[in-house]
C-alpha positions as CSV (number, residue, x, y, z in Angstrom):
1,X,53.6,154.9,151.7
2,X,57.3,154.5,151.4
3,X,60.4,154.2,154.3
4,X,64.0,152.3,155.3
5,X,63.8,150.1,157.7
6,X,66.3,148.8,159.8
7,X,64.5,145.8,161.4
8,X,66.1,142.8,160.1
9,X,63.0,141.0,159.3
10,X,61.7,143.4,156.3
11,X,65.0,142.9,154.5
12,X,64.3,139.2,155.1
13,X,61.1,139.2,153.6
14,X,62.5,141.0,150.2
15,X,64.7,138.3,150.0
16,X,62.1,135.4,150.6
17,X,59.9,136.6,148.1
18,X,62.8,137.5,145.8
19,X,63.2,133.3,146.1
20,X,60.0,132.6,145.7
21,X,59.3,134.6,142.7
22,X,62.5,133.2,141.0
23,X,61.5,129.7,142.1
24,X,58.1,130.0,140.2
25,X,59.5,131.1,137.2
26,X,61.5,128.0,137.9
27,X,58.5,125.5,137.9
28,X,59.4,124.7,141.6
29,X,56.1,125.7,142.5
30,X,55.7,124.0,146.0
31,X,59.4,125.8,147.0
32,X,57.8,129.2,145.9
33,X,54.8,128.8,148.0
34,X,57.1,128.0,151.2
35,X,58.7,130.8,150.4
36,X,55.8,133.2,149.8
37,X,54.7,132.1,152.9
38,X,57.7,132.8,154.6
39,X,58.1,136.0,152.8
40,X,54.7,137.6,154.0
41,X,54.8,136.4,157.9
42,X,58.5,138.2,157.5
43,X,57.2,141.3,156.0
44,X,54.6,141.3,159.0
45,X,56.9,141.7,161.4
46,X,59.3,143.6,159.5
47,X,56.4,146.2,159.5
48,X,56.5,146.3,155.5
49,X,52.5,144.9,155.6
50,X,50.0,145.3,158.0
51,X,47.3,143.2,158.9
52,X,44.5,144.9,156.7
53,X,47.1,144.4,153.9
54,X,47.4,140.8,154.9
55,X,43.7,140.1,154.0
56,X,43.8,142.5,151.1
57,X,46.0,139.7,149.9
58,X,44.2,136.9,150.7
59,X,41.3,138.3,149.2
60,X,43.1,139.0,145.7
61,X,44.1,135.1,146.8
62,X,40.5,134.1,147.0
63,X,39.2,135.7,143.6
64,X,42.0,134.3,141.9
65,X,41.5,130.8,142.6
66,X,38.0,131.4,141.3
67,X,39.2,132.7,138.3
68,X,41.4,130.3,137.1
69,X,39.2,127.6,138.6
70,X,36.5,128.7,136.5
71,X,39.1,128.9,133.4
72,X,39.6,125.0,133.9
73,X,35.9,124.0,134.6
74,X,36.8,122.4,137.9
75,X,34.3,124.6,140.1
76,X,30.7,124.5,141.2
77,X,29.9,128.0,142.0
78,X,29.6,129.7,138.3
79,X,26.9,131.5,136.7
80,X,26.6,133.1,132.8
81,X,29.8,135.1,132.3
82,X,31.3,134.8,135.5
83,X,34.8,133.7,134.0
84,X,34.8,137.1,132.3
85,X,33.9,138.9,135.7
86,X,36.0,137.5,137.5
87,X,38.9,137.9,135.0
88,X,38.1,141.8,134.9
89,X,37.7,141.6,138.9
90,X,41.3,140.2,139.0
91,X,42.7,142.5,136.8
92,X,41.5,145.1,138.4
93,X,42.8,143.9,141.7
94,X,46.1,143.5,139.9
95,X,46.3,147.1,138.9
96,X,45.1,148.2,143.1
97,X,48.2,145.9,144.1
98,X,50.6,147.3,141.3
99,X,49.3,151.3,141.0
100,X,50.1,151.0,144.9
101,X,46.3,152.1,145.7
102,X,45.9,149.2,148.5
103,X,46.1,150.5,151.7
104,X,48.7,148.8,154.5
105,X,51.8,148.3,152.3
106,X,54.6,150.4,153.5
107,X,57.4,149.9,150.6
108,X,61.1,150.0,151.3
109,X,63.0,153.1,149.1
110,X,66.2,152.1,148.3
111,X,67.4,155.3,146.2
112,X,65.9,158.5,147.0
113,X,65.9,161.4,144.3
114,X,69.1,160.5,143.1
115,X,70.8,161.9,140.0
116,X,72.0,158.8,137.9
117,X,73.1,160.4,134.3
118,X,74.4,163.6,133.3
119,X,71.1,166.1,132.8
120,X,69.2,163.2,133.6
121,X,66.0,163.0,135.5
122,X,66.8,162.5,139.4
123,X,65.6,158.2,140.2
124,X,63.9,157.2,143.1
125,X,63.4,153.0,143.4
126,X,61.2,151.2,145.8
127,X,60.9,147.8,146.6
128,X,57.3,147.4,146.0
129,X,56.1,144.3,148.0
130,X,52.7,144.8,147.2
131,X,53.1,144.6,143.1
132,X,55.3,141.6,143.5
133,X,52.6,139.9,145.9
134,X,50.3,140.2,143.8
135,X,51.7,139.1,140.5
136,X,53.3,135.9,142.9
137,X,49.6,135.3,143.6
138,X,48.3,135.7,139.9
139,X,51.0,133.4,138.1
140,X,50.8,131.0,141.5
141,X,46.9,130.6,140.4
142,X,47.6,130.8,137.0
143,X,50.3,128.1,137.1
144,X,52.6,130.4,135.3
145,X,49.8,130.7,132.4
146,X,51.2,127.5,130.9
147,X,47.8,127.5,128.4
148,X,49.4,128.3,124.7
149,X,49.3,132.1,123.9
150,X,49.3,131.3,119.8
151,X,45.4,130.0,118.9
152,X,47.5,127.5,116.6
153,X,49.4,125.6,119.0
154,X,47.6,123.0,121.2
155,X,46.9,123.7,124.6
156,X,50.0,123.0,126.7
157,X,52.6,123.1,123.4
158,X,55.8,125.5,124.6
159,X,58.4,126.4,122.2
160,X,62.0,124.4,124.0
161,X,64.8,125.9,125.5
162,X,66.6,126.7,122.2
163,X,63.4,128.0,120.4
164,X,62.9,129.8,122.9
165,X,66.5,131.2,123.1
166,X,66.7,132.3,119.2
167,X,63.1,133.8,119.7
168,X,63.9,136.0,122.5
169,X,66.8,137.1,121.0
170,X,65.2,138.0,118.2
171,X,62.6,140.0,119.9
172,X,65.2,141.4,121.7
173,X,67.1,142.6,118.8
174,X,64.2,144.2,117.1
175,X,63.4,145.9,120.0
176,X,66.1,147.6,120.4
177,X,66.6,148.7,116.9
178,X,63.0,150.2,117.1
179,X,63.0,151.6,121.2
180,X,66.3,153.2,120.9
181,X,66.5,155.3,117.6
182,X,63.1,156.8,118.4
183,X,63.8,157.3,122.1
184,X,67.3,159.2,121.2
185,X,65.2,160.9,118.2
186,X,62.4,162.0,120.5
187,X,64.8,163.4,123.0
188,X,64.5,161.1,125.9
189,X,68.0,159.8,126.7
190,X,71.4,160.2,125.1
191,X,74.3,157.8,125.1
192,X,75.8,157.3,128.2
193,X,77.4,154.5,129.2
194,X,78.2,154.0,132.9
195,X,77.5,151.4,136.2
196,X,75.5,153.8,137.7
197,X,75.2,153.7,141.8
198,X,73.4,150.6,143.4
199,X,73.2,149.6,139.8
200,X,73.1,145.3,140.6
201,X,70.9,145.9,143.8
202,X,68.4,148.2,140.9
203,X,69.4,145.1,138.4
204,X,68.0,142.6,140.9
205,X,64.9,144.5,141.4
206,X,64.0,145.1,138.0
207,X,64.9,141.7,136.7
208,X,62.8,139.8,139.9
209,X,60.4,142.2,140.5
210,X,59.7,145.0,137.7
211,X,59.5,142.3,135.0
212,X,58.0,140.0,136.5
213,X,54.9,141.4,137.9
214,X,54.7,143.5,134.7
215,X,55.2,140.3,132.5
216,X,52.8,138.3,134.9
217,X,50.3,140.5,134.6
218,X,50.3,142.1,131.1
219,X,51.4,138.9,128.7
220,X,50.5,135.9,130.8
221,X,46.9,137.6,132.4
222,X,45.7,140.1,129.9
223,X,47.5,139.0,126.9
224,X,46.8,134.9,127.2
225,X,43.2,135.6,128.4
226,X,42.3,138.2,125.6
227,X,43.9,135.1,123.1
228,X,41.5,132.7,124.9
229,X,38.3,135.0,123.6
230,X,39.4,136.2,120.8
231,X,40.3,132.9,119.8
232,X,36.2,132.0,120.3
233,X,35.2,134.9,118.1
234,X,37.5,133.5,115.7
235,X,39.7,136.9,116.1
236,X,44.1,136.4,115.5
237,X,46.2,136.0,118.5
238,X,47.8,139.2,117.3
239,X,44.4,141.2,118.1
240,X,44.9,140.0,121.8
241,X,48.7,141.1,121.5
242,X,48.1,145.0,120.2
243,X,45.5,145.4,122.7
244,X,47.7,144.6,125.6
245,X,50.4,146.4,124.3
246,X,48.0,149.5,124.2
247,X,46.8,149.1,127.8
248,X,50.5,148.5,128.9
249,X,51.5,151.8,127.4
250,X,48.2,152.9,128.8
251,X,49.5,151.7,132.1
252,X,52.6,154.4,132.1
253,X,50.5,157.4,131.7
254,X,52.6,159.3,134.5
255,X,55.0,159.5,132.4
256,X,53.8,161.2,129.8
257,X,51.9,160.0,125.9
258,X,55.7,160.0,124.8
259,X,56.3,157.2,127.3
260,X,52.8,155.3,126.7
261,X,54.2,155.3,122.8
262,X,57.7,153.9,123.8
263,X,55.8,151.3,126.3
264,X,53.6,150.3,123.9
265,X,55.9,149.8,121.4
266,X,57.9,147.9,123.9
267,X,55.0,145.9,124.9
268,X,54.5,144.5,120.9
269,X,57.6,142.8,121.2
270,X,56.8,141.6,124.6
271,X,53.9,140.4,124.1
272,X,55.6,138.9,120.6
273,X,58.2,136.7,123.0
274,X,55.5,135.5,124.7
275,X,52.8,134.5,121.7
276,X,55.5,132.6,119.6
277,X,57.0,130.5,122.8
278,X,53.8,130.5,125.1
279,X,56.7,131.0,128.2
280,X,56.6,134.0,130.0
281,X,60.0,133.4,131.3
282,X,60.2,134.5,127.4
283,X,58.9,138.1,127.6
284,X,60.4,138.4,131.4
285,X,63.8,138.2,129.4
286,X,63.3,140.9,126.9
287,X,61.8,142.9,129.4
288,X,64.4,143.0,131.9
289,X,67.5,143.0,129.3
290,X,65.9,145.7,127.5
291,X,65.8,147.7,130.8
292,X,69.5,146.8,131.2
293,X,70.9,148.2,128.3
294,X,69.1,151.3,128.7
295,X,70.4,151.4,132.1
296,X,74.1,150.7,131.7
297,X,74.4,152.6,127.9
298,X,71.9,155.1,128.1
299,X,70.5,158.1,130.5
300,X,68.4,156.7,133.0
301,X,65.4,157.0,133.3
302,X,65.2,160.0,131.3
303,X,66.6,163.3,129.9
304,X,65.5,166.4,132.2
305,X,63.6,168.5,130.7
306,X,65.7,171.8,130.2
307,X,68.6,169.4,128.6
308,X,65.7,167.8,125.7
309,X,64.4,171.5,125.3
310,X,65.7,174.3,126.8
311,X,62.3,175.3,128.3
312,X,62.5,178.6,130.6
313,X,58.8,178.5,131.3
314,X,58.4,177.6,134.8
315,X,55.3,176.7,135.0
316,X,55.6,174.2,132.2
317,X,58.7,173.3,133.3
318,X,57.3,172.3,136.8
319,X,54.4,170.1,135.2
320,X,56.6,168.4,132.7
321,X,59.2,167.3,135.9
322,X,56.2,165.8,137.8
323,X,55.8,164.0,134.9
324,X,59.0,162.9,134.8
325,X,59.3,162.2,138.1
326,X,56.5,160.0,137.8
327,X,58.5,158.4,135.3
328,X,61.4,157.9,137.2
329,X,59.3,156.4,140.0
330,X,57.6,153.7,137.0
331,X,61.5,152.7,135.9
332,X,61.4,151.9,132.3
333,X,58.4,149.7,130.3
């Protein structure tokens, strides 16, 4: 469920958990949690959660703690496999929270059907509190996954803040010289560069929220716990990387396979950001700047359909724009 408020509080509680995400990400992890706090008694009364959503969250709250309790071998209540059941019960959870299946969020849209290139799909954007809850939650209980992603590296080992520079930009590079060239071959955007409408309000969103929830979940969840037991069947860190890249891709079925493939594709360079610095602030930056290029040089989100194909069908034509749509409503991988 979607609307615009004008109650002063829910814009509040964007902001606050806007704050708090941005001061996790930060390592200012008792700030964050002030903030999150703040951020969901805000969102209460700003009518953008109800009360069964409240407890949905502190459910997903619950489980987590659990998990990652379990994960360090600080907790009494455990049984055989219980770290991998309650991994797959959090992921699961994740996906409720992201795929906007929980009941009692009521998500602010910001731009509604809105035509952003020429022959371009037309965009809708929400502020989804309920993905960017959750993912708060997961990388809160996680501590921002700080366990190394690459089996080679000891447990805590992070590449620095120059490593980590060159790395990104070289995963950033790559990226783009594979994403682009097959998305213009393929038909999905053209050249088009512009500052679309709303475009640092969208930029804020996708950089704070989009990425990392997406990030949060996909490379520091999936990703570094899919390393962890690999790692024990003496399986490459790289195994753990293509399969989360798949299920990312996986993730953006409603926008079509051709968008899985681009996600997917996407995802092996996020995921790559992430194994060879073990920070997900790493990944979160590919991700996002990958998004703004697109955005600011390319059609966004997509090509329509009659512009990639000329398709007179309407049926088809109908089906394929749901898809798109769908797309529109996912933003970009």
């Amino acid at each position: 469920m979607s609307f615009v408020s004008t109650h002063p509080l829910s814009g509040a509680a964007y902001l606050l958990l806007a704050i708090s995400a941005a001061a996790l990400v930060a390592r200012k992890q008792n700030f964050s949690t002030w903030f999150a706090c703040l951020s969901l008694v805000a969102a209460l009364f700003g009518g953008i959660v109800s009360i069964e959503a409240v407890f949905a969250l502190a459910a997903f709250l619950v489980l987590c703690l659990w998990h990652f309790s379990l994960r360090r071998g600080d907790v009494a209540f455990t049984f055989p496999g219980a770290t991998m059941l309650s991994g797959l019960l959090v992921v699961a959870a994740a996906v409720t929270f992201a795929g906007h299946f929980m009941p009692g969020f009521h998500n602010a849209k910001i731009i509604d059907h809105m035509v952003m290139s020429p022959g371009g799909v037309p965009f809708t954007m929400y502020l989804d509190f309920d993905k960017v809850a959750a993912a708060w939650i997961l990388a809160r209980c996680g501590g921002f996954f700080p366990v190394a992603a690459d089996s080679q590296k000891s447990a805590n080992e992070q590449a620095d803040a120059r490593r980590s520079l060159v790395i990104g930009a070289l995963c950033l590079g790559s990226c783009l010289a594979v994403i682009i060239p097959v998305s213009l071959a393929i038909g999905y955007i053209a050249f088009d560069p512009k500052i679309m409408p709303f475009f640092w309000i969208w930029a804020a969103n996708n950089l704070i929220f989009v990425a990392f929830s997406e990030e949060t979940l996909f490379r520091g969840m999936v990703q570094g716990s899919l390393t962890a037991g690999f790692t024990r069947l003496g399986w490459p860190a790289y195994a753990a990387l293509l399969v989360s890249a798949g299920l990312f891709g996986l993730a953006h079925i409603a926008g079509g396979w051709a968008y899985v493939a681009l996600a997917a594709l996407a995802g092996l360079f996020y995921g790559a950001a992430f194994l060879k610095t073990n920070r997900l602030e790493t990944s979160i930056a590919v991700h996002f700047l990958l998004n703004f290029i697109h955005a600011v040089f390319f059609t966004y989100p997509a090509l329509h359909i009659d512009t990639v194909a000329g398709i007179s069908d309407i049926e088809t034509n109908a089906a394929s724009e749901r898809s798109r749509a769908a797309f529109a409503r996912a933003l970009l991988p």
